[in-house]
N, CA and C of each residue as an Amber inpcrd file, in Angstrom:
protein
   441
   8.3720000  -8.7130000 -22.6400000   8.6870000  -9.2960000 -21.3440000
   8.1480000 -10.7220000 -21.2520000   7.1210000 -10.8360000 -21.8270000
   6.3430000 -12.5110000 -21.6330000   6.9570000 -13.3150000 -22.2610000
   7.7180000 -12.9160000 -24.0550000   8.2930000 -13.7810000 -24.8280000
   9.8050000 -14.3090000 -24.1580000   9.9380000 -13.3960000 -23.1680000
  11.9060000 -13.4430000 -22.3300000  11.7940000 -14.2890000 -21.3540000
  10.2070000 -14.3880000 -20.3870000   9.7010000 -15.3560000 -19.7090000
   9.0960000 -16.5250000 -20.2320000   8.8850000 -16.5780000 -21.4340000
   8.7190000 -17.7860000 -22.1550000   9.4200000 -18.7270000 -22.2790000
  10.7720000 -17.9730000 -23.4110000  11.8260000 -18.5130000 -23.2730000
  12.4510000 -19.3260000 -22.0690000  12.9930000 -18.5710000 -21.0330000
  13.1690000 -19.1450000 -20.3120000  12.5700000 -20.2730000 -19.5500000
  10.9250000 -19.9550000 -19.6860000  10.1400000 -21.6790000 -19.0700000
  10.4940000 -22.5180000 -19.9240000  10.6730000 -22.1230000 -21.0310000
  10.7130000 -23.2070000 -21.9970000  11.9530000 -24.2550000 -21.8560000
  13.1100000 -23.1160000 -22.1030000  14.3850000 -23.8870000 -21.5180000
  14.4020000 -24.9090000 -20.6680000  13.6830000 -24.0040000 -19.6460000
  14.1400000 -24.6500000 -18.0770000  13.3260000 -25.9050000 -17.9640000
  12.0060000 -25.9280000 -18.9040000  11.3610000 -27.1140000 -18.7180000
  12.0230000 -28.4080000 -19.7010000  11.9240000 -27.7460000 -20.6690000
  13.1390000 -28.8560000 -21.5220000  14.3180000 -29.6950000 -20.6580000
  14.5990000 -28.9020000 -20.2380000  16.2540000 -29.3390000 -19.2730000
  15.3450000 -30.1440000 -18.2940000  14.5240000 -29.9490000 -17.4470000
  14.0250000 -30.6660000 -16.4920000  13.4940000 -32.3080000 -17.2090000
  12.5210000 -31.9730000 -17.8830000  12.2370000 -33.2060000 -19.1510000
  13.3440000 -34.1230000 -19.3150000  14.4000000 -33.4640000 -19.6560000
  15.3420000 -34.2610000 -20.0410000  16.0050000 -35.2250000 -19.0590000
  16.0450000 -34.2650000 -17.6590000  17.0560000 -35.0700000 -16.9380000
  15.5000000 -36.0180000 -16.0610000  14.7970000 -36.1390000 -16.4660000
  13.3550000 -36.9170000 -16.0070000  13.1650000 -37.9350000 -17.2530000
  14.1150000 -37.9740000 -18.0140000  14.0660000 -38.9170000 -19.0990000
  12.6640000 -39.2950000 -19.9440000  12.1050000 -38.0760000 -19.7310000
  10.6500000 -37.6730000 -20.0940000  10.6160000 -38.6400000 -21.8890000
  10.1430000 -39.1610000 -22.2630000   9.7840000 -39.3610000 -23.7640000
  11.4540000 -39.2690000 -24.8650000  10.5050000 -38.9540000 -26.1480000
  11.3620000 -38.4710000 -26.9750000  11.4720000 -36.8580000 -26.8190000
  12.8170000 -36.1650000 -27.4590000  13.1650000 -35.2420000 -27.9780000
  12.0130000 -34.6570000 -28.5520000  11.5180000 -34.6140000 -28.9160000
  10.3200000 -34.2530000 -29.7980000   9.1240000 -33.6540000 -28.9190000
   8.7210000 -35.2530000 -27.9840000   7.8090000 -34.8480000 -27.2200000
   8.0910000 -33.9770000 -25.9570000   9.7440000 -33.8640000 -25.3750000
   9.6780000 -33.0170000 -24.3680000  10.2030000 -31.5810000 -24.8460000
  10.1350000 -31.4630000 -26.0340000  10.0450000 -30.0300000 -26.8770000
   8.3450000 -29.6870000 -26.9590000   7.5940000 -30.3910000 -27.3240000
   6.3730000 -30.0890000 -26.9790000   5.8010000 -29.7420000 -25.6550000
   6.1470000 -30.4850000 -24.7960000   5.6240000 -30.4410000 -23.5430000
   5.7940000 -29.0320000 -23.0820000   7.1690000 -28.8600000 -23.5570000
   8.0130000 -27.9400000 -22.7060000   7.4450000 -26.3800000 -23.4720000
   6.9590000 -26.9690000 -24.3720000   6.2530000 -25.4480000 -25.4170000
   5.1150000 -24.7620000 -24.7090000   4.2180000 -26.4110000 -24.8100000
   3.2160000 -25.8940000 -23.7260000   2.7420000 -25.2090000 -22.5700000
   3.7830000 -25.7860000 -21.6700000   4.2650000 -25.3090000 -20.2750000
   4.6690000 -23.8570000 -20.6460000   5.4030000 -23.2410000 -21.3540000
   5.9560000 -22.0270000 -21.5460000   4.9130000 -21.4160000 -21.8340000
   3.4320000 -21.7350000 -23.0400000   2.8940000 -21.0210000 -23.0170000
   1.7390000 -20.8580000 -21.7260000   1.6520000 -21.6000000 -21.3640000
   0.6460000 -21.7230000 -20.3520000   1.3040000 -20.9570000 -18.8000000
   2.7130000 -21.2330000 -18.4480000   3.0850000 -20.6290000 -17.4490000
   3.4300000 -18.9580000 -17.3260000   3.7280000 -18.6930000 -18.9340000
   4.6560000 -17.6140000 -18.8540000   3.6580000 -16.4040000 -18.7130000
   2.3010000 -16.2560000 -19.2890000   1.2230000 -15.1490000 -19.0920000
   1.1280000 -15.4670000 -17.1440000   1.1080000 -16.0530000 -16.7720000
   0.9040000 -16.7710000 -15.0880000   2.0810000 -16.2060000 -14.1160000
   3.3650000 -16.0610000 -15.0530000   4.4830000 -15.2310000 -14.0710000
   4.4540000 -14.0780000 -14.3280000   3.9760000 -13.6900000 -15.8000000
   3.6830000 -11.8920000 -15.8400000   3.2600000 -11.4350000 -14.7550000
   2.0550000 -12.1030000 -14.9100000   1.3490000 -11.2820000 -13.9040000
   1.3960000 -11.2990000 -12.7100000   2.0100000 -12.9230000 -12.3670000
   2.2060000 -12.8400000 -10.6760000   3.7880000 -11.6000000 -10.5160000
   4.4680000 -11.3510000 -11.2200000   5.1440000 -10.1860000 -11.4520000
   4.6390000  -8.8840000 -11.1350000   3.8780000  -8.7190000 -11.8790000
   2.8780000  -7.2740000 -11.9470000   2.0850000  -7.6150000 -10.7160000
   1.9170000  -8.0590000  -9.9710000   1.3290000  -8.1870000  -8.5920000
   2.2320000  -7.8660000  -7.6700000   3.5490000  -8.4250000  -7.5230000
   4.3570000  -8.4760000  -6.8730000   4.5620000  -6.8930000  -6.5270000
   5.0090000  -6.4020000  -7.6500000   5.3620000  -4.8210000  -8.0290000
   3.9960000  -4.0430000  -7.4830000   3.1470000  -4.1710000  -7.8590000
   2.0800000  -3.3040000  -7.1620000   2.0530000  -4.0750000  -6.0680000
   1.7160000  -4.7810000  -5.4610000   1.6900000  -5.0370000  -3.6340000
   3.0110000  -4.0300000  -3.1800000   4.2680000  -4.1220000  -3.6960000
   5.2740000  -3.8040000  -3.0870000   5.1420000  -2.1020000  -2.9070000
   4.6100000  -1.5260000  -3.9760000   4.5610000   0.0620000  -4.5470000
   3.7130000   0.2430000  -3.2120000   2.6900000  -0.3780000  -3.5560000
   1.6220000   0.3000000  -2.3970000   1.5550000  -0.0090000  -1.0420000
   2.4000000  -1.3150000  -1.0000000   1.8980000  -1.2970000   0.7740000
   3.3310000  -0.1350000   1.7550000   2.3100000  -0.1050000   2.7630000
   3.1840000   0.6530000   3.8670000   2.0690000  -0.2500000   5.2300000
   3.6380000   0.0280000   6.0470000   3.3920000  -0.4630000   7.6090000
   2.0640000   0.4670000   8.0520000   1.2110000  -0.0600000   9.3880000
   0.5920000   0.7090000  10.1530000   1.0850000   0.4280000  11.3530000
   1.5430000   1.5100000  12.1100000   1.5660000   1.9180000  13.1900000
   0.7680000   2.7180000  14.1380000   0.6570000   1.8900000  15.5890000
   0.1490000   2.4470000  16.3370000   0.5320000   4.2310000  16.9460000
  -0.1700000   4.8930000  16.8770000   0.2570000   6.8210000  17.2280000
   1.5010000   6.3940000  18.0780000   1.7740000   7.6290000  17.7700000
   2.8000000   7.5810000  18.7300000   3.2850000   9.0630000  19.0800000
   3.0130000   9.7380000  19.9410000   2.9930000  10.8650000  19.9200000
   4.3080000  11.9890000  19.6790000   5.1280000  11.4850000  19.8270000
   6.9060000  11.4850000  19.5340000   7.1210000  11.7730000  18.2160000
   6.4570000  10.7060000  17.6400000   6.6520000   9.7600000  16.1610000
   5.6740000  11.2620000  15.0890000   4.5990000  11.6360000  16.1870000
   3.9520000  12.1030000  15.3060000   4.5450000  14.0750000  14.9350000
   5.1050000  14.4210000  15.9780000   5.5030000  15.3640000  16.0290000
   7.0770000  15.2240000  15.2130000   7.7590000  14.8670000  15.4030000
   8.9700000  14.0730000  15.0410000   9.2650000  14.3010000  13.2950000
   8.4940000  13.5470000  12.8490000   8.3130000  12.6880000  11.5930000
   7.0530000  12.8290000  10.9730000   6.8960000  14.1760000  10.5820000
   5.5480000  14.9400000   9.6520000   5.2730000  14.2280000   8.1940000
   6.4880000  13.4820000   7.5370000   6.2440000  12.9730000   6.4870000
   5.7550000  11.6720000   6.3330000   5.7330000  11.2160000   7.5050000
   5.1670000   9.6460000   7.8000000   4.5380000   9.4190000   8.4790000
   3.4200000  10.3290000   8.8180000   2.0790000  10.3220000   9.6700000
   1.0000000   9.5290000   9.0760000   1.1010000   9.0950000   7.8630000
   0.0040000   8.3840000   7.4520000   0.3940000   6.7960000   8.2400000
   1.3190000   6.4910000   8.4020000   1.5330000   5.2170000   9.1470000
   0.7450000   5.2180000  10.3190000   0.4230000   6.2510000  10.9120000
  -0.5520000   6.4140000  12.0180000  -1.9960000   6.6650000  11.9670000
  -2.2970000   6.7420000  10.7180000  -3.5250000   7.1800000  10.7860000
  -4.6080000   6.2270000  11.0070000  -4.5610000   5.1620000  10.2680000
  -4.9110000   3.7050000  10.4940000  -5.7300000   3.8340000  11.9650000
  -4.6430000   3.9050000  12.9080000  -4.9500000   3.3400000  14.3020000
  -5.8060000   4.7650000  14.8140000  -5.4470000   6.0770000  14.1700000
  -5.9760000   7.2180000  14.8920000  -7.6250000   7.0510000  14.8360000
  -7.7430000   6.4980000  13.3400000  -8.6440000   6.4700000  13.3820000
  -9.9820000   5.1550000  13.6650000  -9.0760000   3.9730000  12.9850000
  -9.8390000   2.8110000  14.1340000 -10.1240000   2.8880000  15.3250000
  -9.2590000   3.2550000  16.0690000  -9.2070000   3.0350000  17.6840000
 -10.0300000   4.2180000  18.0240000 -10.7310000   5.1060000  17.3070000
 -11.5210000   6.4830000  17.7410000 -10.7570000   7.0140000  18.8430000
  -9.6590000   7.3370000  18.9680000  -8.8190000   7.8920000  20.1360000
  -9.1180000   9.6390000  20.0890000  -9.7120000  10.2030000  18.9530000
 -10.0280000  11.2390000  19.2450000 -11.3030000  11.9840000  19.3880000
 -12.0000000  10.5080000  19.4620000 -13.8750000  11.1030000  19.3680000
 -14.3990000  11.7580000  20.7440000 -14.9880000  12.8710000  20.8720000
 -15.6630000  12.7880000  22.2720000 -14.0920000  14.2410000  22.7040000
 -13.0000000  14.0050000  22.1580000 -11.9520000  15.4530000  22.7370000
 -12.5060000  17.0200000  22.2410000 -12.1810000  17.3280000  23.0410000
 -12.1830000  19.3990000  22.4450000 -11.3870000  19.9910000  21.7110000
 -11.2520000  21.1390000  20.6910000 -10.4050000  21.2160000  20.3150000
  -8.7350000  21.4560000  20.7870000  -8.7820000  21.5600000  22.1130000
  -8.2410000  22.1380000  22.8830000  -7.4160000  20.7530000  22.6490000
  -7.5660000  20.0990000  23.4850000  -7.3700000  18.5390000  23.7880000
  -6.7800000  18.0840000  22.2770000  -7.2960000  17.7650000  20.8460000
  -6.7020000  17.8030000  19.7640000  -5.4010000  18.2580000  19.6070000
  -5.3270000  19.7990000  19.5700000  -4.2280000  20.7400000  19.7230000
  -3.2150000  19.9490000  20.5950000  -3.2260000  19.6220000  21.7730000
  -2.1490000  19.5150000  22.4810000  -1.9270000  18.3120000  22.4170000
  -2.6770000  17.1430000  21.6980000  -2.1010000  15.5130000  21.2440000
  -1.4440000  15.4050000  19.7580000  -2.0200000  16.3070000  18.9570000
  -1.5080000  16.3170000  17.5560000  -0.8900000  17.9580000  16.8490000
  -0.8730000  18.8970000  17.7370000  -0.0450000  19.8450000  17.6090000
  -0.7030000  20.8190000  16.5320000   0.0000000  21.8110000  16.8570000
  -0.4050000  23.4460000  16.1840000  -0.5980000  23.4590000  14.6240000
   0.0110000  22.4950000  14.1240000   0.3420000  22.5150000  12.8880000
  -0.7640000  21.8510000  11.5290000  -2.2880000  22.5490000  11.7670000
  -3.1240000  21.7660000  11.2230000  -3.9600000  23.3140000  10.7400000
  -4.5340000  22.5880000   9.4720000  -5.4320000  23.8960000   9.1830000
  -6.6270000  23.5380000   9.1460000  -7.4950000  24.9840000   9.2560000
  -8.6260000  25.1090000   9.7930000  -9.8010000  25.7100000   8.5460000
 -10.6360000  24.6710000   8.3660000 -11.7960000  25.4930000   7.1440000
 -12.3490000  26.1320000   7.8580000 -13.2020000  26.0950000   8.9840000
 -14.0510000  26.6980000   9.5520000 -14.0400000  26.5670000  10.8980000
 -14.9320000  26.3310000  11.9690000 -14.9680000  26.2930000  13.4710000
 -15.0420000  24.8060000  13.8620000 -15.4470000  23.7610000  12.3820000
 -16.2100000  22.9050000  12.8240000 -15.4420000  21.6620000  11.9400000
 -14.1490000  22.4680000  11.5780000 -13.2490000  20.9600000  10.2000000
 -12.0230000  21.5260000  10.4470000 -11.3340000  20.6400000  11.2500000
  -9.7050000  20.9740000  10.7980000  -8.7620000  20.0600000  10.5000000
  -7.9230000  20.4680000   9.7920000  -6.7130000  18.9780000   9.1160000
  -5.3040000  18.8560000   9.4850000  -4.7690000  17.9110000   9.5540000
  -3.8400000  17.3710000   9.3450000  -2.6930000  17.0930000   8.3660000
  -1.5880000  17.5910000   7.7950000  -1.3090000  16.7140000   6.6390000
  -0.4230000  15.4340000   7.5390000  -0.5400000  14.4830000   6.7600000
  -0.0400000  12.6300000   7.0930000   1.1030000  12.5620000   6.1340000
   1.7230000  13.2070000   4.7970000   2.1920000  12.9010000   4.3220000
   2.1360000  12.4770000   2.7760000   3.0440000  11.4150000   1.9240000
   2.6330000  11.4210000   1.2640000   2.8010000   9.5320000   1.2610000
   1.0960000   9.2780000   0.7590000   1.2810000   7.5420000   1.4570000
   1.6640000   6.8340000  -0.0940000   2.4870000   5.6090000   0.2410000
   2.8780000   5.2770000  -0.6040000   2.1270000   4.2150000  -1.7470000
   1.8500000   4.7320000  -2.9150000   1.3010000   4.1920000  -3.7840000
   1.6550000   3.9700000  -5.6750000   1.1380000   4.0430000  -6.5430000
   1.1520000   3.4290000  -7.9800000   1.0330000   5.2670000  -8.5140000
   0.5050000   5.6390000  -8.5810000   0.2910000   6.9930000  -9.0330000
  -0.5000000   8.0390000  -7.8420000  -0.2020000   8.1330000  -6.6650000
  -0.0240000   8.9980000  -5.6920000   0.6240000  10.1750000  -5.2470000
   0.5060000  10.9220000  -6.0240000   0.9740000  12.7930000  -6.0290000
   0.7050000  13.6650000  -5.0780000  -0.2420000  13.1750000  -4.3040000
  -1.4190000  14.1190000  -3.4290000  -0.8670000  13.7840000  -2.1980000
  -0.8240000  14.8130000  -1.4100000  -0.4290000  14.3180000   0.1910000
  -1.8550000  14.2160000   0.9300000  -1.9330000  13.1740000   1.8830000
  -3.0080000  12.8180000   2.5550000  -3.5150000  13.5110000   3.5000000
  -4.1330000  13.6650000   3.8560000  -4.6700000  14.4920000   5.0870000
  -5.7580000  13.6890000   6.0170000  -5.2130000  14.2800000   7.3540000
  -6.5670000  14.0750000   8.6080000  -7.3190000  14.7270000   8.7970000
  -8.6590000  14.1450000   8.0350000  -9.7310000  15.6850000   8.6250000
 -10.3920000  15.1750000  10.1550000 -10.7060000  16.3190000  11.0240000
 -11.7340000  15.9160000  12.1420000 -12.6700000  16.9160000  12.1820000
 -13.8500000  16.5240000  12.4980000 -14.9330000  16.8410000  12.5480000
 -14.8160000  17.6750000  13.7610000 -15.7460000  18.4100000  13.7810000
 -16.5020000  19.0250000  15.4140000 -18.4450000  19.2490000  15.4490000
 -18.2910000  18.7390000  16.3490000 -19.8380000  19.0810000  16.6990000
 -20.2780000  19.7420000  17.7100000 -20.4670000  20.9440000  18.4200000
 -20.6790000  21.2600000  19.9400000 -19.4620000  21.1320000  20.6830000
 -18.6370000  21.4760000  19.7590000 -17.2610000  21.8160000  20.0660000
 -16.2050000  20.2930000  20.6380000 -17.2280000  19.1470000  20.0890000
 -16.4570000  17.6320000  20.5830000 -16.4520000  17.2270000  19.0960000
 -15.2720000  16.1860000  19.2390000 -15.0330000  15.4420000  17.7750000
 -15.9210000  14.1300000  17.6830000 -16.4730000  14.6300000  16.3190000
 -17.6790000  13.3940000  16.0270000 -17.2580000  12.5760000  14.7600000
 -15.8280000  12.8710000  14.3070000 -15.7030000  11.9060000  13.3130000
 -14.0390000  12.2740000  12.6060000 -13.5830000  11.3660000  12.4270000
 -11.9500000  11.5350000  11.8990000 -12.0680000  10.5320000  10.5510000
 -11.5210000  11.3830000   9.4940000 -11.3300000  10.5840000   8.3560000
 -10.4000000  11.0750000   7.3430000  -9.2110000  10.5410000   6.8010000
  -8.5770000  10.3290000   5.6570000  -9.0530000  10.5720000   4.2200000
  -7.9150000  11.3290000   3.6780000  -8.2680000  11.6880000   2.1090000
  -6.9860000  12.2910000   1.5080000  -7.1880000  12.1310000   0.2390000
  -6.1220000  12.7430000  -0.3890000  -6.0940000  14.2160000  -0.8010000
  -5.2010000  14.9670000  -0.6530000  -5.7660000  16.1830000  -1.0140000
  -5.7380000  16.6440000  -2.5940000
């Protein structure tokens, strides 16, 4: 892939050289060598950046309670805000239940989850989950993980 991006800087710088009436033949074959080698490792990778920024990012959205019942496979777009904004610290389970719905499992009296989906990434297999805490029967902490 670098030698196909080479090539092509190379070309393209030659041709530019030329119509810049750069030197001799000679020297804007050199120039233009240079430039190829020096640019073309520089677009790999701004390539391979491109591609991973693109793989991994996803929008955040603010909850939406519609959105969240609605659209089970794209709850991680919400989680962001569920959990910055502490919108569920200080509720009962009761209160939980009836903002984020029946559909969560339970380890014990005192941890129950969410699944969010599956968030989009590079090698991401695992669907994410919302865990929340309980303490004295109030939520003392919400946090994200993969399962």
């Amino acid at each position: 892939m670098v030698i196909i991006i080479a090539c092509i800087v190379y070309y393209i710088s030659k041709l530019i050289l030329k119509r810049l009436n750069f030197g001799t033949s000679k020297k804007r074959k050199i120039v233009a060598l240079i430039s190829s080698i020096i640019l073309s490792p520089l677009i790999y990778l701004g390539i391979i950046y491109m591609m991973l920024f693109t793989i991994s990012y996803y929008p955040s959205n603010d909850f939406d309670k519609i959105k969240w019942d609605t659209n089970k496979a794209e709850r991680y777009k919400m989680s962001e805000d569920i959990i910055e904004s502490e919108i569920l610290i200080g509720k009962t389970k009761t209160e939980i239940i009836q903002l984020l719905g029946n559909d969560f499992y339970s380890y014990n009296n005192n941890h129950i989850a969410y699944e969010l989906g599956f968030v989009p990434g590079l090698f991401n297999i695992d669907i994410d989950v919302l865990d929340i805490y309980f303490e004295n029967e109030k939520v003392i902490k919400v946090s994200q993980h993969s399962s």
